[in-house]
C-alpha positions in Angstrom: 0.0 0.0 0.0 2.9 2.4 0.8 3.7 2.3 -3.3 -0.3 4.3 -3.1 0.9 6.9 -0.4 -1.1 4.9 1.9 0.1 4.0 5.4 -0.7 0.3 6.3 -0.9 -0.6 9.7 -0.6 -4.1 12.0 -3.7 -5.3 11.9 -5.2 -6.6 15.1 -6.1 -10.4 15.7 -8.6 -12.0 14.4 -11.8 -13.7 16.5 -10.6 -16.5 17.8 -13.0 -18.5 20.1 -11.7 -21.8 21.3 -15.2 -23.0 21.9 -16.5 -22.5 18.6 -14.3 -25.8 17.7 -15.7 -27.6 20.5 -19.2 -28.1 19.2 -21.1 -30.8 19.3 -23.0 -31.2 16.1 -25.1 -34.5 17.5 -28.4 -34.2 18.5 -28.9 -31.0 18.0 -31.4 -31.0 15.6 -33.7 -28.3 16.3 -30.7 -25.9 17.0 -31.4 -22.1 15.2 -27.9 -22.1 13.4 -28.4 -19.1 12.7 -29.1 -17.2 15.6 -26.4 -19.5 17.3 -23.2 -18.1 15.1 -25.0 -14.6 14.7 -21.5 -12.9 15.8 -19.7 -15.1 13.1 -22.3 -14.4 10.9 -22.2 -10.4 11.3 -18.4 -10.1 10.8 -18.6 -11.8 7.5 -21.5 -9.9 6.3 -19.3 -6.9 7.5 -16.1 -7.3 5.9 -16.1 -4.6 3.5 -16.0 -2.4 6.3 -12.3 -3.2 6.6 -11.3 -2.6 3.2 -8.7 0.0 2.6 -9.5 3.6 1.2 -7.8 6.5 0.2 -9.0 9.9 -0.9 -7.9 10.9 -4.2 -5.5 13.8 -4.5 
């Protein structure tokens, strides 16, 4: 990015829960997926919020 003029910084760790590898899948049938990984789901939906922008000169 610095070849742009932009500045590119460290980014900061990703979300790594521990317990989201711990699932059990079995017998959970009637489980709302979807309400369940909500967070998961709302930083993928949101990752064009971390794209990087610069004005034009």
């Amino acid at each position: 990015m610095r070849q742009f003029g932009m500045v590119q910084v460290v980014p900061t760790n990703c979300a790594y829960d521990a317990q989201l590898h711990r699932i059990e899948l079995r017998g959970h049938h009637h489980e709302n997926w979807v309400t369940f990984h909500a967070s998961y789901i709302n930083m993928w939906e949101n990752r064009g919020d971390t794209i990087a922008t610069k004005e034009a000169k």
